[in-house]
Residue frames relative to the residue before (quaternion, step in Angstrom):
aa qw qx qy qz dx dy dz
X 1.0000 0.0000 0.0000 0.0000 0.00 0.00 0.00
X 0.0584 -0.7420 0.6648 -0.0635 3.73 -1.30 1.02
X 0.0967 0.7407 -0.6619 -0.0616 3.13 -0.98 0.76
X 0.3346 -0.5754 0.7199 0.1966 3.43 -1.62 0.69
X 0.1911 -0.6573 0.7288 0.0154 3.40 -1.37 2.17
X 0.0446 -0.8000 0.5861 -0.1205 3.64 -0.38 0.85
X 0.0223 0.7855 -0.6123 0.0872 3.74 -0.74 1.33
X 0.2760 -0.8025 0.4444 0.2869 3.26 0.31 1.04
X 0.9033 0.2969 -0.1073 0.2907 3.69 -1.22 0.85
X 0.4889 0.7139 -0.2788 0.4167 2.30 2.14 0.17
X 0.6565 0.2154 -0.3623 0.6255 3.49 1.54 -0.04
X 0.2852 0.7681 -0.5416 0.1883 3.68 0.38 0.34
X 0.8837 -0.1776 -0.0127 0.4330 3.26 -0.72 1.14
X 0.7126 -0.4835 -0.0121 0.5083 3.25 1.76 1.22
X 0.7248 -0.3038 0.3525 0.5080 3.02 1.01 -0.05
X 0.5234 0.7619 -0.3794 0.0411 3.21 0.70 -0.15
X 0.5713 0.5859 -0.2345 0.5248 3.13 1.61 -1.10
X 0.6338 0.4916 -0.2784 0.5283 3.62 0.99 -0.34
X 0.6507 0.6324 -0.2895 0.3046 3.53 1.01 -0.96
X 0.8098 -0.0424 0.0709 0.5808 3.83 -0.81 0.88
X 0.4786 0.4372 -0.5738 0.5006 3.34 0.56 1.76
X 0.2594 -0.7849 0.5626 0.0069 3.56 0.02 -0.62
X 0.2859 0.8121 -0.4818 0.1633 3.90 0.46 0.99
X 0.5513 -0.4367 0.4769 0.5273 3.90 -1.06 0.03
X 0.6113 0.5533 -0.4820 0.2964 3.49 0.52 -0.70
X 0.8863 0.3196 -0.1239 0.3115 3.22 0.77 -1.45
X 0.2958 0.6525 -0.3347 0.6121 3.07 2.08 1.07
X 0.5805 0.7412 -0.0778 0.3281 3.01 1.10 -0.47
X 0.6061 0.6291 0.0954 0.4772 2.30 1.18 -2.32
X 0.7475 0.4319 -0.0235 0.5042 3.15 0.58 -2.07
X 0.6804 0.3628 -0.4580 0.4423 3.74 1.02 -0.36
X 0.1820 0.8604 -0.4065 0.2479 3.60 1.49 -0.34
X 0.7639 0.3503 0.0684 0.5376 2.55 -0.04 -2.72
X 0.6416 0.3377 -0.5190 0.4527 4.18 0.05 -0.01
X 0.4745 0.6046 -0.4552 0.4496 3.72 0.85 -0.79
X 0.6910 0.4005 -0.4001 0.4495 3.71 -0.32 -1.42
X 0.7081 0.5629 -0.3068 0.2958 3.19 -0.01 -1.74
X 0.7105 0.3168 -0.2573 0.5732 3.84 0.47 -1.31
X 0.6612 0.3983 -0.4390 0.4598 3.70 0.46 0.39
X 0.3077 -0.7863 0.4749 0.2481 3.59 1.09 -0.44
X 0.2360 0.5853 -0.6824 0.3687 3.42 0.59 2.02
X 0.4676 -0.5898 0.5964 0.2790 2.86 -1.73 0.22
X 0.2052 0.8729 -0.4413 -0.0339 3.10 -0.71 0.20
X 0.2289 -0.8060 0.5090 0.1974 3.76 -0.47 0.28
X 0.5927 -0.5311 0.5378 0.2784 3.48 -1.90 0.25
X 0.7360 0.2030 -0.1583 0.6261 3.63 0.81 -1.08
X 0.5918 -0.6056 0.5070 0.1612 3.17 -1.44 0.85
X 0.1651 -0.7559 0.6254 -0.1015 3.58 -0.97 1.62
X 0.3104 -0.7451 0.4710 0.3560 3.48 -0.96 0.32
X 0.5361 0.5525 -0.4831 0.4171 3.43 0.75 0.95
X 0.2696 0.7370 -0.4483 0.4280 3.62 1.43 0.49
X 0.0567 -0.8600 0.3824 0.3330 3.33 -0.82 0.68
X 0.6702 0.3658 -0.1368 0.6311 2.74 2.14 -0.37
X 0.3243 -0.7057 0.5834 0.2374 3.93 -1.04 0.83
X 0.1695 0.8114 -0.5580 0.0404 3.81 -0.97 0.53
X 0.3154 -0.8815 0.3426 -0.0783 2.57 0.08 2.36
X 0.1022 -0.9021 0.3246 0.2652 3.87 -0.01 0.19
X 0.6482 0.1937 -0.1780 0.7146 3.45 2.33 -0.32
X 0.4497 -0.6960 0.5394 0.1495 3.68 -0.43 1.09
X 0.2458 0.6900 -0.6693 0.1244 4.04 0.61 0.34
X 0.7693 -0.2282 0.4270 0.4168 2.91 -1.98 -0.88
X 0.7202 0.5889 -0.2357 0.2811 3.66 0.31 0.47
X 0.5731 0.6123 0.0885 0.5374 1.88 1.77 -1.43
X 0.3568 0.7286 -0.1520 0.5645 3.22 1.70 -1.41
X 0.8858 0.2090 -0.0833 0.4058 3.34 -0.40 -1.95
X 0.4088 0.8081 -0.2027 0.3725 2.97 1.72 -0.54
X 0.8179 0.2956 -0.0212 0.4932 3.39 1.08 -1.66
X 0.5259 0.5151 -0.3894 0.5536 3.62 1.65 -0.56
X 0.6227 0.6306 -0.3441 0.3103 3.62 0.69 -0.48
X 0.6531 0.5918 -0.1283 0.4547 2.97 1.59 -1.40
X 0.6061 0.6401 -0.1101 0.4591 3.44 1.40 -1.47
X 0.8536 0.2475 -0.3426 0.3045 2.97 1.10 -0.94
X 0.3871 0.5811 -0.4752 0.5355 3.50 2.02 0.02
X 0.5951 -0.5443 0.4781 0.3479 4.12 0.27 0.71
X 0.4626 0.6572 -0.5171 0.2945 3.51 0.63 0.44
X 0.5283 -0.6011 0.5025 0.3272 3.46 -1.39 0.69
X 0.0234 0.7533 -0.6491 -0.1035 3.67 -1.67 -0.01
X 0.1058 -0.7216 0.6835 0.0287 3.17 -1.44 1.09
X 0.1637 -0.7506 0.6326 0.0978 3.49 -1.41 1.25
X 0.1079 -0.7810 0.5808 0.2024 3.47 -1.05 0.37
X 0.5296 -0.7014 0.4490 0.1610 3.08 -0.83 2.24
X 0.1205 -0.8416 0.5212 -0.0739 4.07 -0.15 1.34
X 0.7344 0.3721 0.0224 0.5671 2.57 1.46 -1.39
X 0.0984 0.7067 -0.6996 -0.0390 3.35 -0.81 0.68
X 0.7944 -0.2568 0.4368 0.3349 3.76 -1.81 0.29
X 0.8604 0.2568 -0.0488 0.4374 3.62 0.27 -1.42
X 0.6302 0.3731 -0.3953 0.5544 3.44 1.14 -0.02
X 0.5595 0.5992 -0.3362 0.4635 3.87 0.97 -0.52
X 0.6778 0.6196 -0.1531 0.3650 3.49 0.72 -0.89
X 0.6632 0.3222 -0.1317 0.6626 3.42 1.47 -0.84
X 0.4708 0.5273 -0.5983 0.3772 4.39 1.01 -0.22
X 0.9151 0.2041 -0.0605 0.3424 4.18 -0.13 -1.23
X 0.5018 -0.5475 0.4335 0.5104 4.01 -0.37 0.25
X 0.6560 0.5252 -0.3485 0.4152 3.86 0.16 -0.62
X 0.4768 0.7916 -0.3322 0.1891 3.71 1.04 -1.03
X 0.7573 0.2413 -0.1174 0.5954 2.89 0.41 -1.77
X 0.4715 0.4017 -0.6551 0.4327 3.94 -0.32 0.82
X 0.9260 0.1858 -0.1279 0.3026 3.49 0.97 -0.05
X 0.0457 0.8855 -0.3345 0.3192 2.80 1.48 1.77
X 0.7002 0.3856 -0.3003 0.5205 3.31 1.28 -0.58
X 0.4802 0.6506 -0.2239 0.5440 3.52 1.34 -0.52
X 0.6792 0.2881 -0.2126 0.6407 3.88 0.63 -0.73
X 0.6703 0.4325 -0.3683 0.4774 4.17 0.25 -0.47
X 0.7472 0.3374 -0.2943 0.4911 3.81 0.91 -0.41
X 0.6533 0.4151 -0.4088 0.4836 3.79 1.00 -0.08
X 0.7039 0.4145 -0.3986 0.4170 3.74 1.36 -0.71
X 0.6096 0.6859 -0.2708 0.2910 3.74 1.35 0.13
X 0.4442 0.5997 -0.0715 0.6617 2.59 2.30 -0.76
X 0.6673 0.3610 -0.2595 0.5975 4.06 0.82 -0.99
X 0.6847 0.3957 -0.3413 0.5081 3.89 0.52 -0.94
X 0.5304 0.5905 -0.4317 0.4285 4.05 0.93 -0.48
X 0.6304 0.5673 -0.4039 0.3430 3.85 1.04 -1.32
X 0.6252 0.6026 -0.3504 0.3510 3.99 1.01 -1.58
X 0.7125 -0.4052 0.5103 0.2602 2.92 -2.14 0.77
X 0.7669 0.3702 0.2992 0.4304 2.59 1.29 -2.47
X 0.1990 0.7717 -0.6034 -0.0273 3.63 -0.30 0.28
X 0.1867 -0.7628 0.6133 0.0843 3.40 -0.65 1.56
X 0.2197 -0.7901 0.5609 -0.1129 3.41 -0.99 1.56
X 0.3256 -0.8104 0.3379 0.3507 3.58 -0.13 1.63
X 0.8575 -0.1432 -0.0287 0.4933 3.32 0.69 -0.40
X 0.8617 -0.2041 0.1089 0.4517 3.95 -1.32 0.10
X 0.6871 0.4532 -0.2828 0.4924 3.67 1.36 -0.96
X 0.6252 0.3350 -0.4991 0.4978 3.91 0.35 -0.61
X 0.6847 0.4658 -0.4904 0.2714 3.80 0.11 -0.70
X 0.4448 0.5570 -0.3990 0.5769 3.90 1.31 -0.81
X 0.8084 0.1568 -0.3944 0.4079 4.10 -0.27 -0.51
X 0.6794 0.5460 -0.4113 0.2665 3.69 0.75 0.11
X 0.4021 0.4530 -0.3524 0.7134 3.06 2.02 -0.21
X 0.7482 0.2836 -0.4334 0.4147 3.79 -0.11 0.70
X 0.7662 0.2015 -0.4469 0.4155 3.03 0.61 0.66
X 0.9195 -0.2066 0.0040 0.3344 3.08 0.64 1.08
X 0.3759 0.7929 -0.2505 0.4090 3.22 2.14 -0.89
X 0.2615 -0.6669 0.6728 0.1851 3.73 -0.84 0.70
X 0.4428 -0.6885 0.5271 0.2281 3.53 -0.67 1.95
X 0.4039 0.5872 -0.6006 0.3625 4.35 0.82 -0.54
X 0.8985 0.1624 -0.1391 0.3833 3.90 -0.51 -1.00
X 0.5486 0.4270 -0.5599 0.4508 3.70 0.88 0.51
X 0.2427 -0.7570 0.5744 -0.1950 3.36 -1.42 1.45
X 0.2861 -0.7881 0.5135 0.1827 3.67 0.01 1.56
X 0.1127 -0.7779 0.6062 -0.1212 3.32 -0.84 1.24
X 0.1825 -0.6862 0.6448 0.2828 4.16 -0.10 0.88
X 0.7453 -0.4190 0.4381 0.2776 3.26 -1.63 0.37
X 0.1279 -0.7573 0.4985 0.4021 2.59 1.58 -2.18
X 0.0745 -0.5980 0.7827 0.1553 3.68 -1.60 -0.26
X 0.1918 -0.6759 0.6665 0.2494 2.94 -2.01 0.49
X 0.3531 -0.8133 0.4467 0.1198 3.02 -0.53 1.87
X 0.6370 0.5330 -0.4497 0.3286 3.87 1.36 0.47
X 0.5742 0.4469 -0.4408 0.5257 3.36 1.78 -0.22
X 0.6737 0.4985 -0.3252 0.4380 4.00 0.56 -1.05
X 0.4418 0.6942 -0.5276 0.2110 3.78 0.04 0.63
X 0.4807 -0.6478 0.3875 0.4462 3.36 -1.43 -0.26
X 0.2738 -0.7634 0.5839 -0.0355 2.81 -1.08 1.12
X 0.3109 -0.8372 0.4265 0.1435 4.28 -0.28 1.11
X 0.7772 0.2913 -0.2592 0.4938 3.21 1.33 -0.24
X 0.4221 0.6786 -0.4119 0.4379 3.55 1.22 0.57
X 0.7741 0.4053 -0.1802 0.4517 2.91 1.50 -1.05
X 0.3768 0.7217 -0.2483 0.5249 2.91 1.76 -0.42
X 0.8653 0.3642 -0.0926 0.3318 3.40 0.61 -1.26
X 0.5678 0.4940 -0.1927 0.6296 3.05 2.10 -0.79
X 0.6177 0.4157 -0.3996 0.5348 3.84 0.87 -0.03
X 0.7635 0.3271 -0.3786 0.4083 3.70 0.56 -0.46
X 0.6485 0.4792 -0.4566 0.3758 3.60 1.13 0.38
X 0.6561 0.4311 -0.3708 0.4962 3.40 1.29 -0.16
X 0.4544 -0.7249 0.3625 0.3695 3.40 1.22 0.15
X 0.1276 0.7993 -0.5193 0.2742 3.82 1.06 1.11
X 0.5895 0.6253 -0.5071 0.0650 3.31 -1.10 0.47
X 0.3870 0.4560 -0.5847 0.5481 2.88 0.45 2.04
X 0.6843 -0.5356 0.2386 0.4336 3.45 -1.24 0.17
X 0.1893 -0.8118 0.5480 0.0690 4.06 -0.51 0.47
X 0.0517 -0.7441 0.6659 -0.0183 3.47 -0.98 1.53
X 0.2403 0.7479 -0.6053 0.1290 3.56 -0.92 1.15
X 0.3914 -0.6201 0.6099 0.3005 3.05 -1.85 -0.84
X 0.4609 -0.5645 0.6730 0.1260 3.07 -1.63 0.20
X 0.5884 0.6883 -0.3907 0.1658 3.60 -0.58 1.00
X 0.5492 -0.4911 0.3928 0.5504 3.35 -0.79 -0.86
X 0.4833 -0.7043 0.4973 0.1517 3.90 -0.43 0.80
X 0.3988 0.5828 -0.5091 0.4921 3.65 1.02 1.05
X 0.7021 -0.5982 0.2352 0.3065 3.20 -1.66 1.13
X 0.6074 0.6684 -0.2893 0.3171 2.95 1.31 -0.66
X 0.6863 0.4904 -0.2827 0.4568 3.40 0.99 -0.02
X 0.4366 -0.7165 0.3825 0.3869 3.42 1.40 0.54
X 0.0034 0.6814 -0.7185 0.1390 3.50 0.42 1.77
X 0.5627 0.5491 -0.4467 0.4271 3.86 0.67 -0.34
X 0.7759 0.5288 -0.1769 0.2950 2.99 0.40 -1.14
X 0.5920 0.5200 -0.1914 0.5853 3.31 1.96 -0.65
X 0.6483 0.4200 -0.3343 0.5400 3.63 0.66 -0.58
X 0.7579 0.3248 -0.3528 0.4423 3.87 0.59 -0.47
X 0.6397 0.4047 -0.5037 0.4162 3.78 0.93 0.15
X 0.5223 0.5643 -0.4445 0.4595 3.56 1.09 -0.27
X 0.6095 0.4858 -0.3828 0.4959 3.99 0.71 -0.54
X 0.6237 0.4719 -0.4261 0.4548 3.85 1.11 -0.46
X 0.8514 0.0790 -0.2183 0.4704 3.60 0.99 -0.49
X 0.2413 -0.8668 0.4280 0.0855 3.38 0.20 1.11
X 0.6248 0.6015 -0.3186 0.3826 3.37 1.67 -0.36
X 0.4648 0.5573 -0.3788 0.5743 3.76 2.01 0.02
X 0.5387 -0.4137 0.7239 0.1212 2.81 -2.01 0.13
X 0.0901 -0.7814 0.6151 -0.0542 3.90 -0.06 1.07
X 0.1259 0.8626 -0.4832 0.0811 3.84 -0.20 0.62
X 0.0256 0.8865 -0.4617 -0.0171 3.70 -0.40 1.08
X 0.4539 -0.7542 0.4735 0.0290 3.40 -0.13 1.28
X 0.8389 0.2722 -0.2505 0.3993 3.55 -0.62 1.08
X 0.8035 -0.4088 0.1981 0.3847 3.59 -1.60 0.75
X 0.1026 -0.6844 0.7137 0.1082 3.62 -1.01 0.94
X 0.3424 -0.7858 0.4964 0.1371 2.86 -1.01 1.40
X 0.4812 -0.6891 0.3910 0.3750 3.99 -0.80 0.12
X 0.6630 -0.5938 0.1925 0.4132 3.35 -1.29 1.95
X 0.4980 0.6497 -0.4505 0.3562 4.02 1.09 -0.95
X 0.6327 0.4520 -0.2673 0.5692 4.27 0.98 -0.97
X 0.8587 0.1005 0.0352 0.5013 3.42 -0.35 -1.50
X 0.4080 -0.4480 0.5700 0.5549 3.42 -1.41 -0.72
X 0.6260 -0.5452 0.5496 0.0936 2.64 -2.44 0.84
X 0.4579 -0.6894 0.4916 0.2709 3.36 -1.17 0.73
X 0.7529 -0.4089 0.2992 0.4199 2.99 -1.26 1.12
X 0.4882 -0.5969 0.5378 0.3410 3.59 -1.57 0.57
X 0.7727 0.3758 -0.0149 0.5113 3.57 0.85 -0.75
X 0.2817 0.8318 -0.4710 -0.0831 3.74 0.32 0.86
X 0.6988 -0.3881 0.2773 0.5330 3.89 -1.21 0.18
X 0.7397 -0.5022 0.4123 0.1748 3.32 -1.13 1.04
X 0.7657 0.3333 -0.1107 0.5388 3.45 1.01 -0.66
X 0.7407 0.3860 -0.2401 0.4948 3.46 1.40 0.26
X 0.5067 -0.7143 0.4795 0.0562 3.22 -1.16 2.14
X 0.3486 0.7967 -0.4695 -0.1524 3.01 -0.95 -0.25
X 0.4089 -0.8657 0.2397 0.1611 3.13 0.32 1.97
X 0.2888 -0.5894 0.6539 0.3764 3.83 0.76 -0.82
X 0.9260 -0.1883 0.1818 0.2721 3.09 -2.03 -0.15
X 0.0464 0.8358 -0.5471 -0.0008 3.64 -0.61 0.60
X 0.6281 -0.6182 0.3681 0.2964 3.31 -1.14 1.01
X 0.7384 0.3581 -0.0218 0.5710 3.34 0.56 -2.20
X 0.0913 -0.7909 0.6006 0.0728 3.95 -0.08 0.89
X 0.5611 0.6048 -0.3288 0.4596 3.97 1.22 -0.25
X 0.7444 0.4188 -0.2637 0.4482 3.16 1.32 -1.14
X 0.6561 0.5473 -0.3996 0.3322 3.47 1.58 -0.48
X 0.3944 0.6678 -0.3913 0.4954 3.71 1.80 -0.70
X 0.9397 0.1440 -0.1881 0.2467 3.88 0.34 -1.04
X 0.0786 0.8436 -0.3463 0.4028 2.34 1.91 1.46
X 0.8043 0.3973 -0.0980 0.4308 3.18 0.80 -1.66
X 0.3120 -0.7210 0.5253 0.3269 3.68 -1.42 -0.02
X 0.7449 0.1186 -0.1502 0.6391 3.65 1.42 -0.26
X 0.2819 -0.8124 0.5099 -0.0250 3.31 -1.17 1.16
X 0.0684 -0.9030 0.4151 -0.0879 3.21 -0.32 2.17
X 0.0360 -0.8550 0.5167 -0.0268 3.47 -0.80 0.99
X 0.1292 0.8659 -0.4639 0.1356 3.47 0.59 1.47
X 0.0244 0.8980 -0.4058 0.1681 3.40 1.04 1.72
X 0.1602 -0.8807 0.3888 0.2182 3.72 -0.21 0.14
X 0.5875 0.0864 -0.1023 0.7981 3.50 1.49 0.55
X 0.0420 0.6918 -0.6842 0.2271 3.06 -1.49 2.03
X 0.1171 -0.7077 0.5961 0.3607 3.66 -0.54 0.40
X 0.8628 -0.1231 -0.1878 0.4528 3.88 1.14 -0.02
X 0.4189 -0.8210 0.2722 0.2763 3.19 1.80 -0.52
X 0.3618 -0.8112 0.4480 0.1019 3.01 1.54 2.11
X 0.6793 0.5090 -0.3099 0.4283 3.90 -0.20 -1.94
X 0.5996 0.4868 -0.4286 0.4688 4.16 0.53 -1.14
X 0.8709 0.2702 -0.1619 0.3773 3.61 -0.08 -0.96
X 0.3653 0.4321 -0.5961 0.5696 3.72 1.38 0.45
X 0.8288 0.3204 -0.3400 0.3079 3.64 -0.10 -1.08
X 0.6090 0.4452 -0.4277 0.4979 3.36 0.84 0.17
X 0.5092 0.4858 -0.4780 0.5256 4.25 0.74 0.03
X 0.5464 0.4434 -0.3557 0.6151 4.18 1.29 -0.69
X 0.3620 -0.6937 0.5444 0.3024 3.75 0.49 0.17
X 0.3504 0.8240 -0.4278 0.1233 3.89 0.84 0.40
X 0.5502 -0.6816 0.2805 0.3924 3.80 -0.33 0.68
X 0.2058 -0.8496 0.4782 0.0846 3.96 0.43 0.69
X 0.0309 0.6934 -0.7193 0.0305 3.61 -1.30 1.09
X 0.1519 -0.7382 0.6536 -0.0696 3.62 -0.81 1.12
X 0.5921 -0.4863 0.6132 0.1922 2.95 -1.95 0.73
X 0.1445 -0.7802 0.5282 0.3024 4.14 -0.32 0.22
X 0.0628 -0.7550 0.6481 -0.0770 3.42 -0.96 1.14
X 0.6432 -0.3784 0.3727 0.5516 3.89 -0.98 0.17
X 0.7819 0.4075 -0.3642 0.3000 3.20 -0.16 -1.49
X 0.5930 0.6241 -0.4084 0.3034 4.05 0.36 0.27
X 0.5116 0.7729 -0.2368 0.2913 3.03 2.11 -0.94
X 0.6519 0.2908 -0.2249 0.6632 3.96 -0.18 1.07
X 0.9395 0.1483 -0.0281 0.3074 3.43 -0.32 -0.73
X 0.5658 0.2407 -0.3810 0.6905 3.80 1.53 0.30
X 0.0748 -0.7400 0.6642 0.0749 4.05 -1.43 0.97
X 0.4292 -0.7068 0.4927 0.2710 3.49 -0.72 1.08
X 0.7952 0.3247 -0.2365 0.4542 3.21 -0.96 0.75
X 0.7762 0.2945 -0.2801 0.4820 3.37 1.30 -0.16
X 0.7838 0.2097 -0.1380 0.5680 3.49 0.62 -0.71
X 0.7651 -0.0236 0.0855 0.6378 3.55 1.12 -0.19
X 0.4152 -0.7055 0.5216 0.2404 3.57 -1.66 0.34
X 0.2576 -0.8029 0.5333 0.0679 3.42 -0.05 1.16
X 0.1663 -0.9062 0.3887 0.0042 4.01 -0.68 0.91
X 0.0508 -0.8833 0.4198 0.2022 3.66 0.65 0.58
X 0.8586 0.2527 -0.1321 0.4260 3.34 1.07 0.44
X 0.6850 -0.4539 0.3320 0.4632 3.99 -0.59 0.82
X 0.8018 0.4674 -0.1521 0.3400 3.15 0.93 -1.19
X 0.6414 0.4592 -0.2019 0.5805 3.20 1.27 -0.99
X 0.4531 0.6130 -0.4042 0.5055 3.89 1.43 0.20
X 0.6174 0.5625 -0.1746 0.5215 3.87 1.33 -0.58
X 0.7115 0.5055 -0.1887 0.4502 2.75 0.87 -1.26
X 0.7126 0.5609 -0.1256 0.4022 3.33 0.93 -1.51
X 0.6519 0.4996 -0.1475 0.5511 3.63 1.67 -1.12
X 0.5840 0.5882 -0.3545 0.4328 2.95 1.19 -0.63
X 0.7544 0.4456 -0.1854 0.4449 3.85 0.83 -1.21
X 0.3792 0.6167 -0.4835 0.4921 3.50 2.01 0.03
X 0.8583 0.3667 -0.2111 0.2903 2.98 -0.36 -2.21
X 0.7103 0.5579 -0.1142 0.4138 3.56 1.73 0.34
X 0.2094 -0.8810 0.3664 0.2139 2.49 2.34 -0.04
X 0.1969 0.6644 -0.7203 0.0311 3.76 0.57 0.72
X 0.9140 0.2574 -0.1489 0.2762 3.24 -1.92 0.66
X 0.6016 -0.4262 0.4951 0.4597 3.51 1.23 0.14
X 0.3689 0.7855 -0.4958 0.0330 4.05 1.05 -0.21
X 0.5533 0.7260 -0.1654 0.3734 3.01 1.53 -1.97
X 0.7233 0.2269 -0.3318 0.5615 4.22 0.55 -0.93
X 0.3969 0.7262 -0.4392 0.3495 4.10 0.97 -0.36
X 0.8843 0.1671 -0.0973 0.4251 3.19 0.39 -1.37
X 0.4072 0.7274 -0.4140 0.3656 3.43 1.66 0.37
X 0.5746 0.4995 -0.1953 0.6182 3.08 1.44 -1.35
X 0.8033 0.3162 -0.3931 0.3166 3.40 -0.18 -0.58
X 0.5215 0.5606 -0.4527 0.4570 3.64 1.72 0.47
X 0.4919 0.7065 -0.3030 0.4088 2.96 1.19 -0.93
X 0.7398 0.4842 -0.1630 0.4379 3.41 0.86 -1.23
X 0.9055 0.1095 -0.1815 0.3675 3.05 0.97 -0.91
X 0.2257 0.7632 -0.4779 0.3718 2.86 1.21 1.30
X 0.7700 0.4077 -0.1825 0.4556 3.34 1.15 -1.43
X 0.5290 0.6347 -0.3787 0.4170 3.34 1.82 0.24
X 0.5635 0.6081 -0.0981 0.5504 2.93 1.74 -1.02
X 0.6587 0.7041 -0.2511 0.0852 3.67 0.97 -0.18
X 0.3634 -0.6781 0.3050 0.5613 3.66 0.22 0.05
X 0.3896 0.5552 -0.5710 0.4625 3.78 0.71 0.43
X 0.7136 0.5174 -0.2946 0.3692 3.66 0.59 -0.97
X 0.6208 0.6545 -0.1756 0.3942 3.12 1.22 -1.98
X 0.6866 0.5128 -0.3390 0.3883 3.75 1.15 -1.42
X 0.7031 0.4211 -0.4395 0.3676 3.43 0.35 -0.86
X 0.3932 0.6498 -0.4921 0.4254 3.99 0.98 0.14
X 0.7691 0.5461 -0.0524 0.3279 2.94 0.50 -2.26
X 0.5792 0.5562 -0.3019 0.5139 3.67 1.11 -0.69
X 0.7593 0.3123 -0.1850 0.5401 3.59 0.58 -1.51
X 0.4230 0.4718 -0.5779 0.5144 3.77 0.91 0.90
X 0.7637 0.5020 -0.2621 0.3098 3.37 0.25 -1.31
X 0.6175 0.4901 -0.3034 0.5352 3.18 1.14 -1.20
X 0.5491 0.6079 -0.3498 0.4545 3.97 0.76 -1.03
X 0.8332 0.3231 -0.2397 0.3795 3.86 0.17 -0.85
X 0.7253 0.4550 -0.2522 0.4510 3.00 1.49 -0.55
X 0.5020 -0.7465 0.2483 0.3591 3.33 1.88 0.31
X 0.5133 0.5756 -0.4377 0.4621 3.33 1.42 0.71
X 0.5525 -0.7263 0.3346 0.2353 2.89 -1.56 0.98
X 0.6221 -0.6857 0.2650 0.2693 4.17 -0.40 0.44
């Protein structure tokens, strides 16, 4: 068995588009290639006709030609559905003028697969709304690798004494686009002004996304791009994700493999597989986000080791050690062999 992992653009003009950004996608990607490996496929980046199986991760125009090519040498193809209409729409300012326009070309590209691997119960629900026969869409976790994401005492150790931390530090880890409820993060940090508020990852320029406020709250960071993303995860002491459209929310399950205490924004995509109160606090409201942070940064009840463990837990559920034995009895399945 061979399979050709293929991310379109990912080596385009070196990498750039990929360079000093940092996405679930391309976490992803990378857990891809540790998967094969600890199973012990071959597999390649560019596409050979000795491949038996194509496993596309962004369905562009290439990709496109990419898979009809494959299809017709009788080869098999799996896409993983990253993208959806409603989570695309809210990444750039131009997007949503082109929401219907992205939902009919990514229905049409997800229509081409053997397979459509779907991160979790909620992207498969919008791909079976638009039209998608539910027979070849297949929940797939992203996964985490829970041997590179771990705690670690002197990363953090090292990543607090360069930013000059030493007091307690709630943040995130991401991509700095509205979608991820940069609003939302600058106005719970103004409720507690007595934290450190810190937000890890690429700010993009006002021409893409909107622009952060000219003036933020004293008590809120926001670093831009980082190198050592493990060291920024064990950086923190509480771990916020107040996103409003996730197909699963890669950054949740790095910070939960760091065994870090986790408060989230509730959105479909959590439904099954994040449980308030156990593995994390889950909020259905601005308000109940206060509330909920409050009893962190207070550890009412012992909360703080509660929901460590319950990351802990579902991190290693969540793992690509877990994910492979799925992933094998796919492969073997399309190619008509038995597991």
């Amino acid at each position: 068995m061979k399979v050709c992992l293929y991310l379109e653009f990912y080596n385009f003009l070196g990498g750039i588009l990929f360079k000093n950004v940092g996405t679930g996608l391309l976490s992803s990607y990378k857990n891809q290639k540790k998967a094969l490996d600890k199973l012990g496929i071959k597999y390649t980046e560019k596409w050979d006709n000795s491949c038996d199986i194509l496993q596309i991760n962004t369905p562009w125009l290439k990709s496109i030609w990419l898979i009809k090519k494959a299809k017709k040498l009788g080869k098999k193809v799996i896409i993983w559905s990253h993208v959806t209409a409603e989570d695309a729409e809210q990444v750039f300012r131009f997007n949503k003028y082109l929401f219907p326009l992205i939902k009919k070309y990514l229905t049409y590209a997800y229509g081409l697969a053997d397979i459509v691997f779907c991160p979790t119960e909620y992207t498969k629900s919008l791909l079976v709304a638009y039209g998608l026969p539910e027979s070849k869409l297949l929940v797939q976790s992203n996964g985490v690798d829970t041997s590179f994401f771990k705690k670690d005492d002197k990363k953090r150790e090292d990543a607090r004494k360069k930013y000059g931390f030493n007091e307690k530090i709630i943040g995130t880890v991401g991509l700095v686009i509205p979608r991820k409820g940069v609003d939302r993060f600058i106005d719970l940090a103004k409720k507690f002004p007595e934290y450190k508020f810190v937000w890890f990852g690429k700010i993009y320029s006002q021409i893409l996304a909107k622009s952060l406020p000219k003036e933020l709250p004293k008590n809120v960071t926001f670093t831009g791009y980082v190198d050592d993303i493990v060291a920024s995860y064990n950086a923190l002491d509480i771990f916020l994700f107040l996103s409003y459209e996730e197909n699963q929310g890669m950054a949740i399950l790095e910070a939960a493999s760091v065994e870090l205490p986790i408060l989230v924004s509730e959105i479909p995509a959590y439904k099954g597989w994040l449980k308030n109160s156990e593995n994390c606090l889950m909020a259905k409201s601005n308000d109940e986000l206060e509330t909920y942070l409050g009893k962190m940064v207070k550890n009412d009840n012992g909360i703080i080791d509660t929901l460590k463990e319950g990351a802990k837990r579902l991190a290693n559920k969540e793992s690509i050690e877990t994910s492979n034995k799925n992933l094998i009895m796919v492969y073997n399945s399309l190619l008509g062999k038995q597991s």
